[in-house]
C-alpha positions as CSV (number, residue, x, y, z in Angstrom):
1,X,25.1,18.1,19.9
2,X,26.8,15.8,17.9
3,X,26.2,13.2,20.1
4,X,22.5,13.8,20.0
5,X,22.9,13.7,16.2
6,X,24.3,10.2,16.0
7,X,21.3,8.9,18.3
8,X,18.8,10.5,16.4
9,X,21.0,8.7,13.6
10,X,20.8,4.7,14.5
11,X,17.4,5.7,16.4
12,X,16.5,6.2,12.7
13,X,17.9,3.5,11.1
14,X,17.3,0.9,13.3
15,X,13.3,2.1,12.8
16,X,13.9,1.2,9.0
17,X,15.3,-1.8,9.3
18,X,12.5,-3.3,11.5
19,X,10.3,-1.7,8.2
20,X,12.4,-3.0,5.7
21,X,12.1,-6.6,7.8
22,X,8.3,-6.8,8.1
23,X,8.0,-6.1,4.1
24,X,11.0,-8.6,3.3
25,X,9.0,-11.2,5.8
26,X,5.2,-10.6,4.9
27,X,6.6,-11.1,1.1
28,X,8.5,-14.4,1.8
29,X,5.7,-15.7,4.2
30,X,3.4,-14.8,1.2
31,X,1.2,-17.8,0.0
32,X,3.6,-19.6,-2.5
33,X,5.8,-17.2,-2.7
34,X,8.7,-17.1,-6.2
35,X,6.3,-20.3,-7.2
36,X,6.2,-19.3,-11.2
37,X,2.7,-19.0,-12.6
38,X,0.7,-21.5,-14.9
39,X,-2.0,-19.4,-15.9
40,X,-5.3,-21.3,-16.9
41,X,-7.1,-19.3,-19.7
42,X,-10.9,-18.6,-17.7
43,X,-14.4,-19.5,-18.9
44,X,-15.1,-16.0,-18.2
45,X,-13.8,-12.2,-17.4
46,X,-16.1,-11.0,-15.2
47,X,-14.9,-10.6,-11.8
48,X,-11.8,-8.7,-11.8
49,X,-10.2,-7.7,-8.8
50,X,-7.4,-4.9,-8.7
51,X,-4.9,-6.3,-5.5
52,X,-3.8,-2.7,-4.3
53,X,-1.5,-1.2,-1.7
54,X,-4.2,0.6,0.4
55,X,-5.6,4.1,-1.4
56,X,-3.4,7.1,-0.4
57,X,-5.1,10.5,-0.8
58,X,-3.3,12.2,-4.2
59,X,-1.8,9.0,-5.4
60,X,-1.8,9.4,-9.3
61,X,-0.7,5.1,-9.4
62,X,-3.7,4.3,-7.6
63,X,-6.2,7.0,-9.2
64,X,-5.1,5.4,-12.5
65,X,-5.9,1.7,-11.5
66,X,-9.6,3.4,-10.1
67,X,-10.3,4.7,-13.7
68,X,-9.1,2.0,-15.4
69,X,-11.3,0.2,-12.7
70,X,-14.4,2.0,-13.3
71,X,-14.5,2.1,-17.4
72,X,-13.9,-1.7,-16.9
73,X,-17.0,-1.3,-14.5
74,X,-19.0,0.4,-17.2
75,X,-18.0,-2.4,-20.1
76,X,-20.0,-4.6,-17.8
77,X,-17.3,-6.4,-15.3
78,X,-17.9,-6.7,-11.6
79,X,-14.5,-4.7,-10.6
80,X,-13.4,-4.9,-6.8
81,X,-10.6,-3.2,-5.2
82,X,-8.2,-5.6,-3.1
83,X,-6.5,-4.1,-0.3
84,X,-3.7,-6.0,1.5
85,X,-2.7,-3.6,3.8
86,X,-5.6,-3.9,6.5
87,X,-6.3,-0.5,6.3
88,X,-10.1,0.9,6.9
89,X,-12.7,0.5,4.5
90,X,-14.2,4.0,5.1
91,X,-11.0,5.7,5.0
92,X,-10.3,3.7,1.4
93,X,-13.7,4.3,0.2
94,X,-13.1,7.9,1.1
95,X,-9.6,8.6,-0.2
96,X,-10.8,7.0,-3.9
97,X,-13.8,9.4,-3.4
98,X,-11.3,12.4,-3.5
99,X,-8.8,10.6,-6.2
100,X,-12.3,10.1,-8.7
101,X,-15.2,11.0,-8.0
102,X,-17.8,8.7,-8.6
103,X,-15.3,5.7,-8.7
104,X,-17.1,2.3,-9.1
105,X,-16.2,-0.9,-7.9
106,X,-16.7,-2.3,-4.4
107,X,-13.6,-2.0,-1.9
108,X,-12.6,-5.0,0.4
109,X,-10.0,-6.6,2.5
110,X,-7.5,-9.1,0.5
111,X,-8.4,-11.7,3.6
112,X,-12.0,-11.3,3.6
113,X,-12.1,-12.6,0.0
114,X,-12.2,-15.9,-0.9
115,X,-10.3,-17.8,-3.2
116,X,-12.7,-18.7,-6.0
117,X,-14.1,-15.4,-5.7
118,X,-13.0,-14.3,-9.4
119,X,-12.4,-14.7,-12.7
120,X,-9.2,-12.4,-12.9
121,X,-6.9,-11.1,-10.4
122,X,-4.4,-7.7,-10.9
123,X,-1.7,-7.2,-8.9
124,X,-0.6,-3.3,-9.3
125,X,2.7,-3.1,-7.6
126,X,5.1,-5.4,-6.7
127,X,4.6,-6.8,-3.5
128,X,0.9,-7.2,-4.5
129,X,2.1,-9.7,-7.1
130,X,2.9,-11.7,-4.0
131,X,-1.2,-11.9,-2.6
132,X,-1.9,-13.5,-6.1
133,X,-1.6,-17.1,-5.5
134,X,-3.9,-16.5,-2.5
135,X,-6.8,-16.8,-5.8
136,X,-7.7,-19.7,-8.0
137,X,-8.6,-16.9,-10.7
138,X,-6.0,-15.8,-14.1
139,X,-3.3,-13.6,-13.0
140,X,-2.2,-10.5,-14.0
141,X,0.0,-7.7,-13.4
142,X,-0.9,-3.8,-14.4
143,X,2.4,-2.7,-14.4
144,X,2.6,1.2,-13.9
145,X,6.8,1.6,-13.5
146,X,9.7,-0.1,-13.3
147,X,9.4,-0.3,-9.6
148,X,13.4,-1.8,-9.3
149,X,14.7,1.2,-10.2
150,X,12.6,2.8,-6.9
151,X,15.2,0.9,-4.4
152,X,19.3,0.6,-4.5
153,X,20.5,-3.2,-5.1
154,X,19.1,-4.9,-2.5
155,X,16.2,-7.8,-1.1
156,X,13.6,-5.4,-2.3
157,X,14.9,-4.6,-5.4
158,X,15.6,-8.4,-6.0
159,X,12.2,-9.3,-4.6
160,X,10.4,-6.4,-7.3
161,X,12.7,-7.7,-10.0
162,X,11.3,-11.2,-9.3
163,X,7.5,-10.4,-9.9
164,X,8.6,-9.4,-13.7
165,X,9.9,-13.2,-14.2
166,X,6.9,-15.3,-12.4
167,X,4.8,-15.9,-15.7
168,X,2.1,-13.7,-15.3
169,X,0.6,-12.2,-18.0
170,X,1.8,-8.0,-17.6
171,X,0.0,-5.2,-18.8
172,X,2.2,-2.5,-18.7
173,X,1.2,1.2,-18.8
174,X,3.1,2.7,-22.1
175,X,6.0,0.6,-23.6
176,X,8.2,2.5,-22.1
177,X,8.0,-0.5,-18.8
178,X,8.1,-3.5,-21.4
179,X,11.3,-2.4,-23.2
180,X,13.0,-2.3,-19.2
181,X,11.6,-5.9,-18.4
182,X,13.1,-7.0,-21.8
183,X,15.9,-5.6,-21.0
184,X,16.5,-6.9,-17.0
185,X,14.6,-9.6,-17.2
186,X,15.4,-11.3,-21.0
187,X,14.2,-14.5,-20.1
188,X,11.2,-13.9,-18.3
189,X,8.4,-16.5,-19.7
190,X,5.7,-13.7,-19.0
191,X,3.5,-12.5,-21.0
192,X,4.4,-8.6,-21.7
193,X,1.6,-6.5,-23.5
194,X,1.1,-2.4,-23.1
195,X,-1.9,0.2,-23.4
196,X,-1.2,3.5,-24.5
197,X,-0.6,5.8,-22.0
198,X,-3.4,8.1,-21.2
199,X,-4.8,11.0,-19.2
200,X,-8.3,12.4,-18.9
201,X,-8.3,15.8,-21.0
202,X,-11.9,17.0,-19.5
203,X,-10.1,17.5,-16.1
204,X,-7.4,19.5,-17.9
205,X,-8.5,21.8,-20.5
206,X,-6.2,24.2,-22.5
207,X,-6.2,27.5,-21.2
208,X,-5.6,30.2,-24.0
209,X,-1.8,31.5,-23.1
210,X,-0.4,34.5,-25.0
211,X,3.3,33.4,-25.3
212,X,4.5,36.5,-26.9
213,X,4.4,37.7,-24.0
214,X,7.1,35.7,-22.7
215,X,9.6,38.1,-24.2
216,X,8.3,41.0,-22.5
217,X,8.1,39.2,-19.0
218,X,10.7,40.0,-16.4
219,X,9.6,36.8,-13.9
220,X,8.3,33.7,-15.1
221,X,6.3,31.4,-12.7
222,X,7.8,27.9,-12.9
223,X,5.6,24.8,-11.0
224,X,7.8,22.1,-10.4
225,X,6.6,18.8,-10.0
226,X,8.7,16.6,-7.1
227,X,9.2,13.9,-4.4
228,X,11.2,13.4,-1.8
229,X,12.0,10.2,-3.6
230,X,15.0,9.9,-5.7
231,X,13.8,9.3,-9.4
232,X,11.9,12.7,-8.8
233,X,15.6,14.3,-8.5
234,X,14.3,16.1,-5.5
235,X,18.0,17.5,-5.3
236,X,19.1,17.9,-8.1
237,X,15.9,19.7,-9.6
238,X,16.7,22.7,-6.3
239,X,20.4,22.9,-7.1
240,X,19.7,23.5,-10.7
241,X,17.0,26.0,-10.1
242,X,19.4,27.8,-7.6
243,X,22.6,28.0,-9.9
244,X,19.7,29.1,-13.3
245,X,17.7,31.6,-11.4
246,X,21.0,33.2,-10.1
247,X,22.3,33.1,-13.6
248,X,19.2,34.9,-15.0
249,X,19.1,37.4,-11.9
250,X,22.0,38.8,-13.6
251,X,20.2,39.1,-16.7
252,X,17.0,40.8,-15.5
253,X,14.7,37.6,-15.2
254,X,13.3,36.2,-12.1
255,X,12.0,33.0,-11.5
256,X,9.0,32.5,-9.1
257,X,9.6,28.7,-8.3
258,X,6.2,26.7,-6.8
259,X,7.1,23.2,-6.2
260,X,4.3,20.6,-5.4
261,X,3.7,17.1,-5.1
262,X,5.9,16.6,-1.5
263,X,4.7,17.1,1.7
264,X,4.4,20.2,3.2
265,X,7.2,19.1,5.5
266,X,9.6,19.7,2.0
267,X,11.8,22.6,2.6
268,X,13.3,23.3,-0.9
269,X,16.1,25.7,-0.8
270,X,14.6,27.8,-3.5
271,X,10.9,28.9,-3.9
272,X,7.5,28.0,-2.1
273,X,6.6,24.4,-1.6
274,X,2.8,24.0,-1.4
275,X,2.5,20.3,-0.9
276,X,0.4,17.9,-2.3
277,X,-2.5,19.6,-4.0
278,X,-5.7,17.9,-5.8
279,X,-6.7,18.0,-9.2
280,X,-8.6,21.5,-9.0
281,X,-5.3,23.4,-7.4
282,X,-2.8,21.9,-9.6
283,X,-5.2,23.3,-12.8
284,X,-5.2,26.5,-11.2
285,X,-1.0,26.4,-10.5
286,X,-0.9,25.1,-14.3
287,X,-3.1,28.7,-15.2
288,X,-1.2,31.1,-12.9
289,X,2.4,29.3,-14.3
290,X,4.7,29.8,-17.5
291,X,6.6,26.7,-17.2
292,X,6.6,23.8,-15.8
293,X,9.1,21.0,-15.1
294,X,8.9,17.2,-14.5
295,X,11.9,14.9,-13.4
296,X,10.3,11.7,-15.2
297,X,13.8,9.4,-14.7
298,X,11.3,6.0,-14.9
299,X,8.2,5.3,-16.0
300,X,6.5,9.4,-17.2
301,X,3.9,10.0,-14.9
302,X,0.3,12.1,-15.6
303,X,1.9,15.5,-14.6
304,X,4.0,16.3,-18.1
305,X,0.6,15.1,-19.7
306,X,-1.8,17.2,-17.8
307,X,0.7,20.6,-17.9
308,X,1.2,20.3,-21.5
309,X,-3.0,19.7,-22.2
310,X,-3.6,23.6,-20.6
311,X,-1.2,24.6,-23.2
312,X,1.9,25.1,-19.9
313,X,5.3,24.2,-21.7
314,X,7.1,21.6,-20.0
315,X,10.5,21.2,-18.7
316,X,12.0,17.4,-19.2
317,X,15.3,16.1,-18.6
318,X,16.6,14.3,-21.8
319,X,18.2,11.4,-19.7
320,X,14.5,10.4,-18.6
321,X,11.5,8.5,-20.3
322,X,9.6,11.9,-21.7
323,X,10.9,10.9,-25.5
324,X,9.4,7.9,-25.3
325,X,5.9,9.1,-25.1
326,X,6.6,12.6,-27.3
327,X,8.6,14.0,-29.7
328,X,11.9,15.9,-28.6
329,X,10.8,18.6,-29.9
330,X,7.4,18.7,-27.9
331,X,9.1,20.0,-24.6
332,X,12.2,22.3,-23.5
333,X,15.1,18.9,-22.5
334,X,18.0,19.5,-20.9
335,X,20.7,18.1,-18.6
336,X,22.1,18.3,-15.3
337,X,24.1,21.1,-16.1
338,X,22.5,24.8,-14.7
339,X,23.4,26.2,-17.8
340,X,21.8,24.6,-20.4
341,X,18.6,25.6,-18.3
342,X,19.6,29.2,-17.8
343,X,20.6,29.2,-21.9
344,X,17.2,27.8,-23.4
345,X,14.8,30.1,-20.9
346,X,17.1,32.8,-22.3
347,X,16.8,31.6,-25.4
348,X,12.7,31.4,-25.4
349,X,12.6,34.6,-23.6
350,X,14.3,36.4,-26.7
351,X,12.1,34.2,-29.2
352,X,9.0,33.0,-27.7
353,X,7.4,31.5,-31.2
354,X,9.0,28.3,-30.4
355,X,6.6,27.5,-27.8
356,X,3.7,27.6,-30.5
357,X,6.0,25.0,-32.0
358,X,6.4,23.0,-29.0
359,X,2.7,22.9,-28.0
360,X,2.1,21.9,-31.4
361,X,4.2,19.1,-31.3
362,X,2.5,17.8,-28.1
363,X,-1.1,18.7,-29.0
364,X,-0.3,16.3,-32.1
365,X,0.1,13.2,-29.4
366,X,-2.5,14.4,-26.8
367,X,-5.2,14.5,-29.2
368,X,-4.9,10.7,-29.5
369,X,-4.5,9.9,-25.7
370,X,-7.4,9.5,-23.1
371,X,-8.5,7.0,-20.5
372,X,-11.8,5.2,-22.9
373,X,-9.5,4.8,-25.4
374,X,-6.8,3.0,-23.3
375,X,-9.2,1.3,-21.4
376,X,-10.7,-0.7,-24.3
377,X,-7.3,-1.4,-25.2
378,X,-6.9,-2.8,-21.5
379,X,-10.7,-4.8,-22.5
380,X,-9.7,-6.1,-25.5
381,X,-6.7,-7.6,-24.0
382,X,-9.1,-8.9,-21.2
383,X,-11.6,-11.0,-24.0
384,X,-8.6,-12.2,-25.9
385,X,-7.8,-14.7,-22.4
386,X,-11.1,-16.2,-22.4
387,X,-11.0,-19.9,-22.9
């Protein structure tokens, strides 16, 4: 058996390295690939093409680059949707379909376009960055994460931390990505600007919660947002939900754990996993929960936003990004330690007004954060490049 086990073993690995070798190769076979950028300010922004990654169903990166996509499409810009991947047009134009519906902006192949075929190009993940030169057109880069910090130290995490130091001109999403760049990358001659991070409240509405009655409770209903990646804490999050639910056991309080986000495959330890849902289920776990919890360790993602708009009080680890975009106060933060977990669920259980506080707090920065709003940030940015 163990025999078997270290077949299965290099089997596995030698599969990823041949992976890891065709993305380190199609980057450094790239058109002028690492050449730095000398961006020539256009006569005009009105073809803008988005150079994506293919369209995975769910993907909350690539729904956001559709919206921001379709209000530029409704400002009056002719948007397209680069894929590099050669994947199939009906099976893109279908996946953005089910990420938002009633997208607009045409979807192509990256080699069926030609090179003077816009006024802007948008890379929106790193190895995108490296299709740009492909394009007589202004370059830029909608930066959605630190995307380094998604690899350990090596050619890939080089070859991301490169397209932060080309000269483009970076958008980021939030600040929080700009202050990392500044930080790893303190001489890059890029451009670094930021729009506020948003989320679209009409897909999340606040549902009217009663949280006295989270004294009287003996099981609260935790979703819990994760990957199988590592800056989801996929780990960590189940160990610490094992050692606090066996701590409040002992105290008369349950916790009904509903992970989401993983594939179905994802066989937590603790609780139900219920895989990758859409927008309509994860509003309905949001309603049927009492907390829920977010590992955002880079760049915060749309979840924390969209629990804390139906009024759901969030879970954050203080370590991560989540006090960059709100106030401490806003959401319940804590370590890797069980215990301080186990010791503020206790806590709210025996004074639930804080909550009323804490949605308070987050209401106060919601109120001011949606996708039109970001988006004419992202325009304004756009007309200040024109020659």
């Amino acid at each position: 058996m163990n025999n078997l086990a270290y077949i299965v073993k290099d089997l596995y690995n030698i599969g990823l390295r041949r992976h890891e070798r065709r993305i380190i190769d199609t980057v450094l076979d790239s058109p002028g690939f690492a050449q730095p950028v000398f961006n020539i300010r256009p006569k005009s922004v009105q073809k803008i093409a988005f150079i994506v990654p293919g369209i995975d169903k769910y993907s909350g990166g690539i729904t956001s680059v559709l919206r921001l996509g379709t209000y530029l499409a409704q400002f009056g810009h002719e948007i397209t949707y680069a894929d590099y991947t050669n994947a199939s047009i009906n099976e893109l134009c279908k996946n953005a379909s089910d990420n938002l519906l009633g997208y607009q902006g045409k979807i192509a192949s990256v080699d069926s376009l030609s090179a003077n075929a816009f006024d802007v190009v948008i890379a929106t993940n790193w190895q995108s960055v490296y299709c740009l030169h492909k394009f007589n057109a202004y370059k830029m880069y909608f930066v959605q994460d630190y995307e380094p910090f998604f690899f350990n130290l090596s050619e890939r995490y080089l070859l991301a931390k490169l397209t932060y130091e080309l000269g483009l001109h970076i958008v980021s999403l939030g600040s929080w990505n700009v202050k990392q760049i500044q930080r790893e990358c303190p001489s890059t001659p890029s451009i670094l600007e930021y729009i506020d991070f948003p989320f679209e409240p009409k897909e999340y509405p606040h549902c009217a919660r009663n949280y006295s009655s989270y004294e009287e409770t003996k099981k609260y209903v935790l979703a819990v947002y994760t990957k199988e990646d590592g800056k989801r804490m996929p780990n960590i999050m189940q160990s610490l939900l094992y050692r606090t639910s066996s701590v409040l056991s002992g105290c008369g309080l349950q916790l009904d754990i509903r992970f989401f986000g993983a594939k179905k495959s994802f066989k937590p330890c603790i609780g139900k996993n219920l895989g990758k849902l859409s927008k309509s289920e994860m509003l309905e776990l949001y309603k049927k929960s009492d907390f829920g919890m977010v590992a955002s360790m880079s760049n915060i993602s749309l979840v924390p936003y969209e629990m804390l708009a139906t009024g759901l009080p969030v879970i954050e680890f203080k370590s991560g990004s989540f006090e960059s975009f709100f106030p401490s106060e806003a959401g319940i933060l804590i370590d890797y330690n069980y215990q301080t977990l186990a010791n503020r669920l206790l806590s709210i259980h025996n004074d639930a007004s804080q909550l009323t506080k804490m949605l308070e707090q987050a209401n106060a920065i919601l109120g001011k954060s949606n996708w039109f709003r970001s988006a004419l940030q992202f325009e304004k940015i756009l007309k200040k490049i024109v020659a």
